[in-house]
C-alpha positions in Angstrom: -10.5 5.1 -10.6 -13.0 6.6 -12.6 -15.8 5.5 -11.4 -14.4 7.4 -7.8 -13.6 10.3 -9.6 -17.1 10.5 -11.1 -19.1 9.8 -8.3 -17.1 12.1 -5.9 -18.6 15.2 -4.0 -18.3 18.0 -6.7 -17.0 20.1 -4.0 -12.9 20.3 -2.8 -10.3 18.1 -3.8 -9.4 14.3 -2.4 -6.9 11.9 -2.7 -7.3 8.2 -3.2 -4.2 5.9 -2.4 -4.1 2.2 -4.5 -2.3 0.0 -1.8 -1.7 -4.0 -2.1 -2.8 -5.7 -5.1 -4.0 -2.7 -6.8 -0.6 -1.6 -6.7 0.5 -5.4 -8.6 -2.5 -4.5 -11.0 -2.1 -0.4 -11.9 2.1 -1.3 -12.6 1.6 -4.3 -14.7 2.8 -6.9 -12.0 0.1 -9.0 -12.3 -3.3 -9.2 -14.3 -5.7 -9.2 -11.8 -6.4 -8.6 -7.5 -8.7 -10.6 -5.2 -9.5 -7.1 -4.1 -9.1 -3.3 -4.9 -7.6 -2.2 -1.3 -7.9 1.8 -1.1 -7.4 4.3 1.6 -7.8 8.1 1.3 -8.2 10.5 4.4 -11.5 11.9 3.7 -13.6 9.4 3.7 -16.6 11.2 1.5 -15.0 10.2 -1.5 -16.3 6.7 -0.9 -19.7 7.8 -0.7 -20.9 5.6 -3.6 -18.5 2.9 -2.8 -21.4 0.0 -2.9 -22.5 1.1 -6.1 -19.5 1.5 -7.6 -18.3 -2.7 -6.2 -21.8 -3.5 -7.7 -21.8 -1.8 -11.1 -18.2 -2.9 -11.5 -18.4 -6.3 -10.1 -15.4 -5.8 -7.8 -14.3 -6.5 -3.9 -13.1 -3.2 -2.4 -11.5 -2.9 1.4 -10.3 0.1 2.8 -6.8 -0.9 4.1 -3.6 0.6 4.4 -0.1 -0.9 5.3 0.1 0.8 8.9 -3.3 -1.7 9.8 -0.4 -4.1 10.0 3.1 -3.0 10.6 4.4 0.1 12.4 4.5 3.1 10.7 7.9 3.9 8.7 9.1 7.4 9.3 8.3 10.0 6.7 6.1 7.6 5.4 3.3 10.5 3.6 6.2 12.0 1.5 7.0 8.9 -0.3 3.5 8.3 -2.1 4.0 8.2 -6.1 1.6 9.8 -8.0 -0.6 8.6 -10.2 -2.6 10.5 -12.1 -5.7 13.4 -11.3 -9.2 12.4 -12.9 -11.9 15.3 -11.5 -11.7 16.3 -8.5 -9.4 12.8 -7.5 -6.1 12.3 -7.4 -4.6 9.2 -7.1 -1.2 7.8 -5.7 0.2 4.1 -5.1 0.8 4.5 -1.2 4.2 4.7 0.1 5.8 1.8 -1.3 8.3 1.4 1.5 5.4 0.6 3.7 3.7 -1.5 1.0 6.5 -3.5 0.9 7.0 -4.1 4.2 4.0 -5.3 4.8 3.9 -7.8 1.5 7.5 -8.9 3.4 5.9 -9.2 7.1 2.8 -11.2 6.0 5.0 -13.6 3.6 2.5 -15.2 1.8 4.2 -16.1 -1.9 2.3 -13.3 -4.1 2.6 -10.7 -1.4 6.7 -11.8 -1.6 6.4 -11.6 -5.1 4.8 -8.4 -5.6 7.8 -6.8 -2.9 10.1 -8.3 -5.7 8.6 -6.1 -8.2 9.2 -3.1 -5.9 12.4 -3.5 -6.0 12.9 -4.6 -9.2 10.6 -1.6 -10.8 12.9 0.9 -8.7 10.4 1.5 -6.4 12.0 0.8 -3.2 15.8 1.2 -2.6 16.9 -2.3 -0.5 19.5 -0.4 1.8 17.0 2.4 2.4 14.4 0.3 3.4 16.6 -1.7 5.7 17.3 1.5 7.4 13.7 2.9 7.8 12.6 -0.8 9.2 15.6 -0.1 12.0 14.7 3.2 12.6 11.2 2.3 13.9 10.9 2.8 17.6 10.6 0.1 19.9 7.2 1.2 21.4 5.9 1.2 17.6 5.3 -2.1 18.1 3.0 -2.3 21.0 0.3 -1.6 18.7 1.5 -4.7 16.8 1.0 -8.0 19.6 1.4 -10.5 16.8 4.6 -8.7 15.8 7.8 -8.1 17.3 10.8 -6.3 16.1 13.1 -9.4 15.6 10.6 -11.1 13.2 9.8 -8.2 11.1 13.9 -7.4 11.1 13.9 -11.3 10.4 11.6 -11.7 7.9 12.8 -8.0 6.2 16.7 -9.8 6.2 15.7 -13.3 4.4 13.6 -11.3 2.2 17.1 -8.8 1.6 19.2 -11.6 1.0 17.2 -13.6 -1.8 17.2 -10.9 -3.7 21.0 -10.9 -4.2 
């Protein structure tokens, strides 16, 4: 984060928004991420993004959760703030759509970080249950591999180990 913050453009303000595994790593969850997935909406602030994966010997992606589920309604009101170094501020993403994605995918530390979500207070259970069933039917097309019965599927058997 402050390696970003330092090499950013001098001039206006961004925001940078830790998704995935940096998520796990900023709370505590885990000690360490295969790799620092980022997004922000302007772009420029990754100018000096190969230098910075060099100098700090670390994998970076740009990813966010709607590259692989459907977008959860009022989904750029729920990121958390982090903290502002410079001219960067930083955020976990919406962890709603985090989770869902660590849920839909299913692999066992992607399940595990969604149980820190909802362990940290994060995400509400029943309020995630009803943003997953409010996404539209035609929010899926952009999805093939996904349909609404497996993500309410996979979102239920997640639900109900929890309790």
């Amino acid at each position: 984060m402050r390696e970003l913050a330092r090499t950013a453009p001098r001039r206006g303000v961004y925001r940078v928004y830790l998704v995935g595994g940096g998520t796990a790593v900023f709370a505590g969850w885990r000690p360490s991420t295969i790799d620092a997935d980022l997004h922000s909406d302007r772009e420029e602030v990754f100018r000096d993004i190969q230098g910075i994966k060099e100098r700090l010997d670390v994998n970076v992606e740009f990813a966010r959760p709607e590259h692989f589920v459907p977008e959860l309604s009022g989904s750029g009101n729920r990121h958390v703030f982090l903290e502002t170094i410079g001219p960067v501020s930083f955020y976990h993403y919406d962890p709603y759509a985090q989770i869902l994605s660590k849920i839909v995918r299913g692999f066992r530390r992607d399940v595990e970080d969604a149980r820190h979500f909802v362990r940290s207070d994060m995400v509400d259970p029943d309020r995630l249950r009803a943003l997953v069933l409010e996404i539209p039917d035609s929010a899926y097309s952009a999805y093939p591999a996904l349909s609404r019965s497996a993500v309410e599927e996979a979102l239920e058997e997640f639900l109900a180990e929890l309790t």
